[in-house]
C-alpha positions in Angstrom: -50.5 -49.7 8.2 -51.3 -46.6 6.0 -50.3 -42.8 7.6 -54.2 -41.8 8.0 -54.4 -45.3 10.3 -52.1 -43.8 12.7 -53.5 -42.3 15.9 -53.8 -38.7 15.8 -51.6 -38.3 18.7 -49.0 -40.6 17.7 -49.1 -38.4 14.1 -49.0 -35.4 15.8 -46.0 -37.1 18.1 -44.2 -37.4 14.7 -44.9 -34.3 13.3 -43.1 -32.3 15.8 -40.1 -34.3 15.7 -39.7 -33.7 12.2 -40.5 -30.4 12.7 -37.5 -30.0 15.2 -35.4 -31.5 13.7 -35.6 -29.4 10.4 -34.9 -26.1 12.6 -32.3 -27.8 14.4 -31.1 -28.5 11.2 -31.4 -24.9 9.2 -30.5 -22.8 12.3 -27.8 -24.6 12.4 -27.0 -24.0 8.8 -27.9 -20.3 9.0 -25.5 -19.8 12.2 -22.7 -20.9 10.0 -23.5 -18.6 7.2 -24.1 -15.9 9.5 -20.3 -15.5 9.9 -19.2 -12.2 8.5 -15.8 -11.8 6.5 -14.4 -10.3 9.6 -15.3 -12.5 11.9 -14.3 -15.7 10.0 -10.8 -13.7 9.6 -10.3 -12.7 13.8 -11.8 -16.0 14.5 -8.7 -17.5 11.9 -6.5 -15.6 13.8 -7.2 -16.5 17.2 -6.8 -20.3 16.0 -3.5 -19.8 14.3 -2.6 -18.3 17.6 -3.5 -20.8 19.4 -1.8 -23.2 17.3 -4.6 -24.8 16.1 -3.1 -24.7 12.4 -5.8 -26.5 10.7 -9.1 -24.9 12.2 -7.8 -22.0 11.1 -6.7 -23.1 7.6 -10.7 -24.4 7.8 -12.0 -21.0 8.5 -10.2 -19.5 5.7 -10.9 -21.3 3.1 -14.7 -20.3 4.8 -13.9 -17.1 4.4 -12.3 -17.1 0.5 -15.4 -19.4 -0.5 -18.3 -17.2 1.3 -17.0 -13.7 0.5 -14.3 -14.1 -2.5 -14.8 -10.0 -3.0 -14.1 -8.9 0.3 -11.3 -6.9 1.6 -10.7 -9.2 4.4 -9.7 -12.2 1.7 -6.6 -10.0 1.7 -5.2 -10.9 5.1 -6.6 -14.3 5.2 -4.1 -15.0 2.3 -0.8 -13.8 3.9 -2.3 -15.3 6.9 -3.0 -18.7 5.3 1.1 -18.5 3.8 1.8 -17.2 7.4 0.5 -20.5 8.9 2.0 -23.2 6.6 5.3 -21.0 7.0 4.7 -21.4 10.8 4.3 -25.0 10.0 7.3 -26.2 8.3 5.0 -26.4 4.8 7.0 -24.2 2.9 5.9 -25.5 -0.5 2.3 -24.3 0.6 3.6 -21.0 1.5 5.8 -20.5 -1.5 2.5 -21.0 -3.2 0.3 -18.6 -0.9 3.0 -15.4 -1.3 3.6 -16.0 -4.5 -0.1 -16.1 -5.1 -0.5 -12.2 -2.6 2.3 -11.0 -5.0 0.3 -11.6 -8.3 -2.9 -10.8 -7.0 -1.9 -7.8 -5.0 1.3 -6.2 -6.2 0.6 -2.9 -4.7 -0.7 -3.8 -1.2 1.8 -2.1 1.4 3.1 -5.4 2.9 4.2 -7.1 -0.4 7.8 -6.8 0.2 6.7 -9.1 3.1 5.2 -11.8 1.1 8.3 -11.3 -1.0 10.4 -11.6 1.6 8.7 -15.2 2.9 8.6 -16.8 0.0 12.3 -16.5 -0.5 12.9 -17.3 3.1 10.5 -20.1 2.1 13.4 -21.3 -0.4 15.4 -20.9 2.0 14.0 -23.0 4.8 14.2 -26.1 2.0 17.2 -26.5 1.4 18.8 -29.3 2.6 22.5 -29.2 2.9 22.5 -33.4 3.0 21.6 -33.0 -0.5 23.5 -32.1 -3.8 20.5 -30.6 -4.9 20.6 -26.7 -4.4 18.0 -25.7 -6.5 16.1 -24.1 -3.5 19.1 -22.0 -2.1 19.7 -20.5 -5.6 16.3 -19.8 -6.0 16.1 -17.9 -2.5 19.4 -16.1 -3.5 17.7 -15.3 -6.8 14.4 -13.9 -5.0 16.8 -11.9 -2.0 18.7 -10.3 -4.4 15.2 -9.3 -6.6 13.8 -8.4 -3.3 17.2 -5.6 -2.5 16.7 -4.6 -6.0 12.8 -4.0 -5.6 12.6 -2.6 -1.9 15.5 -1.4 -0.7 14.0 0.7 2.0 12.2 -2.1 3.6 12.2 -3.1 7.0 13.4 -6.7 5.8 16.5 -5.0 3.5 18.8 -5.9 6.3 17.8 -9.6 7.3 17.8 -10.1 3.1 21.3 -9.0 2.9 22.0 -11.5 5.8 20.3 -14.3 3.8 22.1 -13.5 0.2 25.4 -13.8 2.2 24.3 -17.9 4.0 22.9 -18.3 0.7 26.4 -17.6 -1.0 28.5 -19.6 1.5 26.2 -22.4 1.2 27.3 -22.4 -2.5 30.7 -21.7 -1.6 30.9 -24.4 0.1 29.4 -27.1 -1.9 31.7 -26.3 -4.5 34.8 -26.4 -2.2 33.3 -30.0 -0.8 33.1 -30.9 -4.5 36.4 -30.4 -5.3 37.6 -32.1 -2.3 35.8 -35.0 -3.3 37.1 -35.1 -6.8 40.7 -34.4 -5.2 40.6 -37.1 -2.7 39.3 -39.7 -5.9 42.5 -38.8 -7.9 39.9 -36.7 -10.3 42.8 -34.0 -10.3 41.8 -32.0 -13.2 37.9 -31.5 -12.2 39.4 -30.9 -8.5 41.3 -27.9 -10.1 38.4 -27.0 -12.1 36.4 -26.7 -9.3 38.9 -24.9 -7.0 39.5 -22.3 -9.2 35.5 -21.6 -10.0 35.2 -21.3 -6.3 38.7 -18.4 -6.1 36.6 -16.9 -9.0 33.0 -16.7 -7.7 34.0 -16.7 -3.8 37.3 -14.9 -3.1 36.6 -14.6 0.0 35.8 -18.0 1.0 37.0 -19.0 4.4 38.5 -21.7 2.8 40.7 -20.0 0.5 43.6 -21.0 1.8 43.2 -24.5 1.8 41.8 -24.2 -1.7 45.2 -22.8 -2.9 47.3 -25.8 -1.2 45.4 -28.1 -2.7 45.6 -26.4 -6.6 49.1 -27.0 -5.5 48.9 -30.6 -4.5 46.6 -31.1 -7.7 48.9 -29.8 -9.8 51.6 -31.5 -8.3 50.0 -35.0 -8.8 49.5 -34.3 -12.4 53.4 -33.6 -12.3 52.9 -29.9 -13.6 55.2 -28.6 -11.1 55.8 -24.8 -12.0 51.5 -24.5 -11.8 52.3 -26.2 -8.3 55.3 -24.0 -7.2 53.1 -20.5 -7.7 50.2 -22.0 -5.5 52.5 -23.4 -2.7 54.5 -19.9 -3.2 51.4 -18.1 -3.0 49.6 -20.2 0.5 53.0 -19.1 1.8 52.7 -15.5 1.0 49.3 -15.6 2.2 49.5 -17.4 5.9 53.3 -18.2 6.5 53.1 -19.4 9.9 49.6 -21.9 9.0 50.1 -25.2 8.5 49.0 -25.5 4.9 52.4 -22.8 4.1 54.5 -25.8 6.6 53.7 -28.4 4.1 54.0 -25.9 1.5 57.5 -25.5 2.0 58.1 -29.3 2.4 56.4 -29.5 -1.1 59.0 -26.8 -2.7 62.3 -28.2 -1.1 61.4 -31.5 -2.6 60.8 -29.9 -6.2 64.2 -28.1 -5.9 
């Protein structure tokens, strides 16, 4: 059956259907685009605060793809970096602030974006692993950060960072030595016991570090080495316990 066969009411039946359908369709289309900058951003915003992470991430990429020149794409990317922060993605946000540092280095809330993406760092690091490639990188970008706004508002939480960031350090190389003490590996054990008096002196750990250069060196049957330590925990903490077996350690060498 040919389209002039049809009856004109049944034709005319269609028509409007299509008709319909095709503003249905372009209104639609044209409420979307109808968006403005700012309203895509407060409308971001509002999702992110609602904890509706990924509606939100969808309005901003909305936002970056229908107005790339506005001023508005400014907040929606430290908002974007805010929200995979928020979410525990903190290879996302790394990415985001480092991208609001290089595209806006003179905005008044980059020492912010500074700030997150080492705290970013800092959230990865996983003190299960022997990797600490992401706490040296977060001390690396606290200790930029002091250097490059030390009147910010986040001077004092950075200075709090650097200092977890450096016992974390401190103590990976104290549980390395351990570990190469309690193997018999006495020389790396001293190796790594000293590094650690060198680079953390004040190491809560100290102590203990110096009794067991002394019981290092007295494995490897150096004895004066072993004497000055044990001398020294004594001088240092008499009435601890590490100074107790100290002084066991020097009556048996006299």
């Amino acid at each position: 059956m040919s389209l002039f066969s049809v009856p004109s009411k049944f034709l005319s039946f269609f028509i409007l259907v299509f008709l319909l359908a095709l503003f249905s369709g372009c209104s639609t289309t044209k409420n979307e685009k109808n968006y403005s900058a700012s309203q895509l951003l407060r409308q971001s915003k509002k999702l992110s605060k609602n904890d509706e992470p990924e509606k939100a991430k969808t309005k901003i990429q909305q936002l970056m793809e229908s107005y790339p020149d506005s001023k508005e794409r400014i907040a929606a990317t430290m908002l974007l970096a805010d929200i995979h922060f928020k979410e525990e993605e903190y290879e996302e946000a790394i990415f985001h602030y480092q991208k609001f540092t290089e595209l806006y280095p003179a905005h008044r809330f980059v020492d912010r974006a500074h700030f997150y993406e080492a705290m970013s760092n800092f959230k990865l690091t996983d003190l299960a692993s022997r990797d600490l490639t992401p706490v040296n990188s977060a001390l690396e970008g606290f200790q930029e950060f002091i250097k490059t706004f030390p009147k910010s508002s986040y001077s004092k939480p950075a200075k709090l960072k650097i200092t977890q960031c450096l016992d974390i350090l401190a103590q990976n190389i104290f549980e390395i030595g351990k570990f190469y003490y309690r193997t018999g590996s006495y020389q790396s054990a001293i190796k790594r016991f000293k590094n650690l008096k060198v680079e953390h002196p004040n190491h809560p750990h100290i102590l203990e570090t110096d009794f067991l250069l002394g019981e290092s060196y007295y494995r490897e049957q150096n004895f004066s080495e072993a004497s000055a330590y044990y001398k020294n925990v004594i001088k240092s903490s008499p009435k601890s316990k590490f100074a107790k077996e100290a002084r066991l350690r020097l009556k048996a060498l006299r």
